[in-house]
DSSP file (Angstrom, degrees, kcal/mol; ACC not computed):
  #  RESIDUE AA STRUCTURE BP1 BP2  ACC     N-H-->O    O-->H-N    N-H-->O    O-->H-N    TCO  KAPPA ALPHA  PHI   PSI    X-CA   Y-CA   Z-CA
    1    1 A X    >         0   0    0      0, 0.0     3,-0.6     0, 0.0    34,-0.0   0.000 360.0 360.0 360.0 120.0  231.6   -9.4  125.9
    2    2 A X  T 3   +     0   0    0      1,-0.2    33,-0.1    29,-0.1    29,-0.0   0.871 360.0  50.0 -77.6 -59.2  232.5   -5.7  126.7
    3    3 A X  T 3  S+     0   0    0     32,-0.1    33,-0.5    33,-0.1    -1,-0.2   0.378  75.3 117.7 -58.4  -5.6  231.0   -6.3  130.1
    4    4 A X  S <  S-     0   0    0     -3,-0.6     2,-0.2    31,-0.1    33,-0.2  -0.479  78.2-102.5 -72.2 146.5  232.6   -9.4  131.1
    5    5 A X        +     0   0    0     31,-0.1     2,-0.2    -2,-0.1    -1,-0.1  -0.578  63.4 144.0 -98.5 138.8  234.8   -8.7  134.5
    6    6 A X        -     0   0    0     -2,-0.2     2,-0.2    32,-0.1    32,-0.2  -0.928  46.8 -55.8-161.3 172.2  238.3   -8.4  133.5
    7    7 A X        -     0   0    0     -2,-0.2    30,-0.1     1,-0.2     0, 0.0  -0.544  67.8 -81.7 -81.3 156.8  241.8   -6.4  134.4
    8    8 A X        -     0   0    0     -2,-0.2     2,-0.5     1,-0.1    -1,-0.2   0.238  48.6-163.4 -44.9 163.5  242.0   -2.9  134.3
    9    9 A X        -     0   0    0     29,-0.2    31,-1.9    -3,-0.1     2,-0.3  -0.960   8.8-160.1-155.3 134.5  242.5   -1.8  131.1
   10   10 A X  E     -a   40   0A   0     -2,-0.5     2,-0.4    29,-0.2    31,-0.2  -0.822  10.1-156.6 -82.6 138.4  244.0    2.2  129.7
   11   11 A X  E     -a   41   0A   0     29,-1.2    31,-1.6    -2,-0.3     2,-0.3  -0.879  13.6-175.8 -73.8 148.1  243.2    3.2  126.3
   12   12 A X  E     +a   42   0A   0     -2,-0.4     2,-0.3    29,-0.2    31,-0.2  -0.867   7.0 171.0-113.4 146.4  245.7    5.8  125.0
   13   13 A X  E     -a   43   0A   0     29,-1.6    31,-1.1    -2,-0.3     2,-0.3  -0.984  34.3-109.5-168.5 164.9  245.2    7.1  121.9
   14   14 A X  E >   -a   44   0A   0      6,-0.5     3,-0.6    -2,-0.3    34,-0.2  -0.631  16.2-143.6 -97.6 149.0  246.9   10.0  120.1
   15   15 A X  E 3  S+a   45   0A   0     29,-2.0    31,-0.7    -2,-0.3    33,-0.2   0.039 106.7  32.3 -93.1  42.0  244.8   13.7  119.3
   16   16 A X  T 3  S+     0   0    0     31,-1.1    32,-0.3    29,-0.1    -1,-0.2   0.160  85.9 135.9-155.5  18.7  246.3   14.0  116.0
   17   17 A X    < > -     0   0    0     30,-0.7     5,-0.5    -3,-0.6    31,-0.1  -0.473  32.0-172.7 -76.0 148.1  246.7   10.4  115.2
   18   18 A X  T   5S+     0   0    0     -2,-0.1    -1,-0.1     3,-0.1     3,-0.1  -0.373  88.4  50.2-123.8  36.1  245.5    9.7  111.1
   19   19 A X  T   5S+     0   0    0      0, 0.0    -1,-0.1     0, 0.0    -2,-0.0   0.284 128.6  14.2-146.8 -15.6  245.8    5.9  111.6
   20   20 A X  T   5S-     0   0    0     -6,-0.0    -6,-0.5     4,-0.0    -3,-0.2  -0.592  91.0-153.9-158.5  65.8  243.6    5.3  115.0
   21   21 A X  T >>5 -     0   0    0      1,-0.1     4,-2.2    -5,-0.1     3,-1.4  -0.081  27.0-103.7 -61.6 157.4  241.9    8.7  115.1
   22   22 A X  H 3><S+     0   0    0     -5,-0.5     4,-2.6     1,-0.3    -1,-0.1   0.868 117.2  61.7 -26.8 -59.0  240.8    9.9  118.5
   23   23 A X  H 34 S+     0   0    0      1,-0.2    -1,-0.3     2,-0.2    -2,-0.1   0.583  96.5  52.3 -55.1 -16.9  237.3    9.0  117.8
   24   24 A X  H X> S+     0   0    0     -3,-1.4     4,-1.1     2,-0.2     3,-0.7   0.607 114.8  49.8-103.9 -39.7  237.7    5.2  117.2
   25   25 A X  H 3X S+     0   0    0     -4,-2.2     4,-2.6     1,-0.2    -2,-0.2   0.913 111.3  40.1 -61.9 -41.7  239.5    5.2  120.7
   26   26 A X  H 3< S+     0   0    0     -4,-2.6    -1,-0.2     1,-0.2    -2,-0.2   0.006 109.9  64.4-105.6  42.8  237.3    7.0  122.7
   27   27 A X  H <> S+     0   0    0     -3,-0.7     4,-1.3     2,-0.1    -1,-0.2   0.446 107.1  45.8-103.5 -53.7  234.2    4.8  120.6
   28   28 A X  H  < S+     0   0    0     -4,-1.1    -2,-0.2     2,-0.3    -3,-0.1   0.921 111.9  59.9 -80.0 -35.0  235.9    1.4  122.4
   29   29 A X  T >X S+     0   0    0     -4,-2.6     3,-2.4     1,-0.3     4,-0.8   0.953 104.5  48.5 -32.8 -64.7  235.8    3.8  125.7
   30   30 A X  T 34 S+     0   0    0      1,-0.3     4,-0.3     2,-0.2    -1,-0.3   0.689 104.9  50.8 -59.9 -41.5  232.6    4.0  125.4
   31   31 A X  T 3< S+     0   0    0     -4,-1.3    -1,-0.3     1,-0.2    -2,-0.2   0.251 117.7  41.1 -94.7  11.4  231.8    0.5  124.9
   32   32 A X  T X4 S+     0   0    0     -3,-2.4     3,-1.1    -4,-0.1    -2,-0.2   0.221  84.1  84.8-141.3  41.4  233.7   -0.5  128.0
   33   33 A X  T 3< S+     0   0    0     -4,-0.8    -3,-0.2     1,-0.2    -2,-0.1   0.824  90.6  55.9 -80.8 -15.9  233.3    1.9  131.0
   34   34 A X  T 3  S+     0   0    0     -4,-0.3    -1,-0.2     2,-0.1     2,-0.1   0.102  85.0 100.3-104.0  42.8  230.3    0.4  132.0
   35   35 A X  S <  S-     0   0    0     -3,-1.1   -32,-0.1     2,-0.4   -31,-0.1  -0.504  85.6-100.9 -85.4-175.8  231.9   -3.3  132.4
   36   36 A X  S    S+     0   0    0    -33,-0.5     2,-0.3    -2,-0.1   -31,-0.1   0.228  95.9  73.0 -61.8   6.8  232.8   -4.3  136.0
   37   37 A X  S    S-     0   0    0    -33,-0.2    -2,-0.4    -5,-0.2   -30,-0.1  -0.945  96.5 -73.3-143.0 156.7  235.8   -3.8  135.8
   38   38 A X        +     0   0    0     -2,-0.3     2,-0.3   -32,-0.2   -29,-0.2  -0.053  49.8 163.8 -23.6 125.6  238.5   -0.6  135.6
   39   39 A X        +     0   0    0    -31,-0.1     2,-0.4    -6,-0.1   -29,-0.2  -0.909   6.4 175.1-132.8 143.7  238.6    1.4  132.2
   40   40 A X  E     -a   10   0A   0    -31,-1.9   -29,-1.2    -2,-0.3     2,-0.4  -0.961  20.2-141.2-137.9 179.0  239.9    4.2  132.0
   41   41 A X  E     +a   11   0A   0     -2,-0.4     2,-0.4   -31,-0.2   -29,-0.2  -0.974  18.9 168.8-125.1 130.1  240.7    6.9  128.8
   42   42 A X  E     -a   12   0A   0    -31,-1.6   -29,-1.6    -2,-0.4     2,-0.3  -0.949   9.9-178.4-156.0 109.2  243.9    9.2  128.3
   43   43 A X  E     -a   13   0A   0     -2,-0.4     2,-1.0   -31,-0.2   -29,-0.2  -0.988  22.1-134.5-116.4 126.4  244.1   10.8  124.7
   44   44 A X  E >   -a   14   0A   0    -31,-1.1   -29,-2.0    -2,-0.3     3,-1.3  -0.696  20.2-132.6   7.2  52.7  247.5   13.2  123.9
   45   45 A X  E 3  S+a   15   0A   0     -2,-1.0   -29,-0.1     1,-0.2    -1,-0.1   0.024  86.4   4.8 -43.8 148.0  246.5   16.2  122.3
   46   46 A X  T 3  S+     0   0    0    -31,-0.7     2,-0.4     1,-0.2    -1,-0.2   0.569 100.6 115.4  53.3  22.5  248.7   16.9  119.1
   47   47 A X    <   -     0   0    0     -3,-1.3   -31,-1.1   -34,-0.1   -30,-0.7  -0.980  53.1-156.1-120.2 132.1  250.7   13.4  119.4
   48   48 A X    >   -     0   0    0     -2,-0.4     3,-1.6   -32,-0.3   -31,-0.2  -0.147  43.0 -55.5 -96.1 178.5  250.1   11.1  116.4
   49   49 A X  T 3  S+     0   0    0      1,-0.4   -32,-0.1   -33,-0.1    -2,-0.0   0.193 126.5  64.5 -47.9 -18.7  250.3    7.4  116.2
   50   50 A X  T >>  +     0   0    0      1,-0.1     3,-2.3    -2,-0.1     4,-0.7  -0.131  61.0 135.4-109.1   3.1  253.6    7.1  117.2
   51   51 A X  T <4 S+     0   0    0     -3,-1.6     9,-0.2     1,-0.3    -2,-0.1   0.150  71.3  59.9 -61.1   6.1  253.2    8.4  121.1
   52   52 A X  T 34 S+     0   0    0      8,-0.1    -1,-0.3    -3,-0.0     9,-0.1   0.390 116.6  25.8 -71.6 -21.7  255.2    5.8  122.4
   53   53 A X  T <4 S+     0   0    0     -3,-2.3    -2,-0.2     2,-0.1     4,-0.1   0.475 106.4  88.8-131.6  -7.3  258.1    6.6  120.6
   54   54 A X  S  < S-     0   0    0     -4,-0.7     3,-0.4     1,-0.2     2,-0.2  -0.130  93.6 -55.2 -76.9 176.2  257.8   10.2  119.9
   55   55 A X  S    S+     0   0    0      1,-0.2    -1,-0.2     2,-0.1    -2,-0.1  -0.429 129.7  29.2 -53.7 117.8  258.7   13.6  121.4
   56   56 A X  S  > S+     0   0    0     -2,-0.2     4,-0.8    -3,-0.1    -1,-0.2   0.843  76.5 129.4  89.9  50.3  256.9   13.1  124.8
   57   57 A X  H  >  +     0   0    0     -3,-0.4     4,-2.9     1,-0.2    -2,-0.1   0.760  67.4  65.5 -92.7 -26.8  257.0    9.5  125.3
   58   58 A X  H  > S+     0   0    0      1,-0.3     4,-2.3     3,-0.2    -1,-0.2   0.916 100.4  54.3 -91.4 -20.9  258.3    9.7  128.4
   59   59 A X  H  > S+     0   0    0      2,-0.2     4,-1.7     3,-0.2    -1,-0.3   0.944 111.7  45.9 -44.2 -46.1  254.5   11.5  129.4
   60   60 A X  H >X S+     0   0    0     -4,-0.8     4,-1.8     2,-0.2     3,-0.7   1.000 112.1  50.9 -56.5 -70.5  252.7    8.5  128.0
   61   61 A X  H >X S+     0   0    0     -4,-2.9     4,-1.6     1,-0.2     3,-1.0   0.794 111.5  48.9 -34.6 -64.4  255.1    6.1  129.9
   62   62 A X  H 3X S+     0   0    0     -4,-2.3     4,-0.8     1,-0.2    -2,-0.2   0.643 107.4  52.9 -61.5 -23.5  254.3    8.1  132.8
   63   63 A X  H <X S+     0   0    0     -4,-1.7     4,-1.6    -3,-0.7    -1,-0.2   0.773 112.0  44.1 -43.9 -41.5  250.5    7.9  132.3
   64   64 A X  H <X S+     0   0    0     -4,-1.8     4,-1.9    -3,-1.0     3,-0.3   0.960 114.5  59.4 -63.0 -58.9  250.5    3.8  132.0
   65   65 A X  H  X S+     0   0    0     -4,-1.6     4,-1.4     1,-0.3    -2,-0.2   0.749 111.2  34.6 -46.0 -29.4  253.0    4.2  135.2
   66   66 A X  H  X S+     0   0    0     -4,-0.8     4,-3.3    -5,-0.2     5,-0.4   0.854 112.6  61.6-100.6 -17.6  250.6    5.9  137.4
   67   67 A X  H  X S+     0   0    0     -4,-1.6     4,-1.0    -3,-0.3    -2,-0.2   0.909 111.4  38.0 -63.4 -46.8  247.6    3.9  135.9
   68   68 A X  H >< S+     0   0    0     -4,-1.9     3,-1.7     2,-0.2     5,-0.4   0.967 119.8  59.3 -47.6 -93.2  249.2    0.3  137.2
   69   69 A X  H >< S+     0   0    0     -4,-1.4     3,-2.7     1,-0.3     5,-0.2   0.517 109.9  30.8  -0.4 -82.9  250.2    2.5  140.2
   70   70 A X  H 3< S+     0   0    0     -4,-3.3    -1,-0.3     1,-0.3    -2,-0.2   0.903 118.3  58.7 -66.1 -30.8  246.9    3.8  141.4
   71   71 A X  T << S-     0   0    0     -3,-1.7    -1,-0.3    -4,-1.0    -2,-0.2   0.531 124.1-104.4 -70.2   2.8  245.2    0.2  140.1
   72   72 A X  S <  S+     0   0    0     -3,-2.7    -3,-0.2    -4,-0.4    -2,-0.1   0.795  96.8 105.4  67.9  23.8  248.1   -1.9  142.8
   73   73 A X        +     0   0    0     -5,-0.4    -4,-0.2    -4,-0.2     2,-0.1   0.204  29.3 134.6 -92.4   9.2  250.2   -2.8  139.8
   74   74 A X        -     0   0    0     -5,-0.2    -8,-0.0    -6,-0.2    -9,-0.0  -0.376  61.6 -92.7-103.3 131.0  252.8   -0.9  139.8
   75   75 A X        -     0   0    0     -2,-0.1     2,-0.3   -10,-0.1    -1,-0.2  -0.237  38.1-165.3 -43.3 127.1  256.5   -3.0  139.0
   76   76 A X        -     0   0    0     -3,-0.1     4,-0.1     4,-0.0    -1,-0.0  -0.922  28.5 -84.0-119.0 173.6  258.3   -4.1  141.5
   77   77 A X    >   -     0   0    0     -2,-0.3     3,-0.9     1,-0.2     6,-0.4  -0.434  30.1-131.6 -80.8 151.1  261.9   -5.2  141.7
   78   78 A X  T 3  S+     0   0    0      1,-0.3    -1,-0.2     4,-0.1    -2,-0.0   0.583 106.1  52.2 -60.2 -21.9  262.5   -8.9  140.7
   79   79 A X  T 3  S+     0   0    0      5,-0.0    -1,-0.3     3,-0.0     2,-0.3  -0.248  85.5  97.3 -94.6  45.0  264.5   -9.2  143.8
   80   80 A X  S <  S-     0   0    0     -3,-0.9     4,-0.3     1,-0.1     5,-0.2  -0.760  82.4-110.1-122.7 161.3  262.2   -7.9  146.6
   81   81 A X  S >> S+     0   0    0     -2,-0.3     3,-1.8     1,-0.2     4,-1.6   0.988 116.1  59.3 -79.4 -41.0  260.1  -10.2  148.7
   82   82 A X  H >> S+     0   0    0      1,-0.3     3,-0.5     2,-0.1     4,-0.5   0.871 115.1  41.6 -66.2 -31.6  256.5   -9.2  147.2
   83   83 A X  H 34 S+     0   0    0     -6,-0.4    -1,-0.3     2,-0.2    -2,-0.2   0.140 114.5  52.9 -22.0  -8.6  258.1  -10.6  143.5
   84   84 A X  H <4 S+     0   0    0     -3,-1.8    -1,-0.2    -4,-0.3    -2,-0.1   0.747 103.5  52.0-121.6 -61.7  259.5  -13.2  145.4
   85   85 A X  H <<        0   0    0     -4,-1.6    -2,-0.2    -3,-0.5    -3,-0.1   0.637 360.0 360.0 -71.3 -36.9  256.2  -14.0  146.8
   86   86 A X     <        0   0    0     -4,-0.5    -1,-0.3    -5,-0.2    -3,-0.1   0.210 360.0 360.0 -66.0 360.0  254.6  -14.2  143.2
C-alpha cells in the first residue's frame, strides 16, 4: 500500500541513467507523494546509474545528508547523549 504511513523516504535517481531511467523513478514518485508520510524526489541531471560512486558522489551524499537533516534524522555521534539515549 503506497499510502500506508511510513518513514520518510528520497528517491534519487540518475538523468542519464540507461538501467533505472529517470522516468521509472519519478513514476514510483508519483505513486507515493500523496501517502501520509514524507516523499520527496532528487534526480542528477547527466549522472547515470552509478551516482553514488561516480564523479559527484559527494553531491548525492550531500542530498540524502540534508534530507535525514531537515526530516530530524540526521547522524549523530555514537558517543553523545541523544545516541546514548537510543
Amino acid at each position: 500500500d503506497t499510502r500506508a504511513k511510513r518513514g520518510p523516504l528520497l528517491l534519487v535517481g540518475g538523468g542519464a541513467d540507461r538501467i533505472v531511467p529517470p522516468s521509472l523513478v519519478r513514476a514510483a514518485y508519483r505513486r507515493y507523494k500523496d501517502a501520509r508520510s514524507i516523499t520527496e524526489l532528487r534526480v542528477f541531471a547527466g549522472r547515470g546509474h552509478t551516482l553514488y560512486t561516480d564523479h559527484g558522489w559527494a553531491d548525492v551524499a550531500g542530498a540524502a545528508l540534508g534530507f535525514l537533516d531537515r526530516h530530524g534524522l540526521a547522524a549523530v555521534p555514537a558517543d553523545s547523549p541523544r545516541a546514548q539515549s537510543s
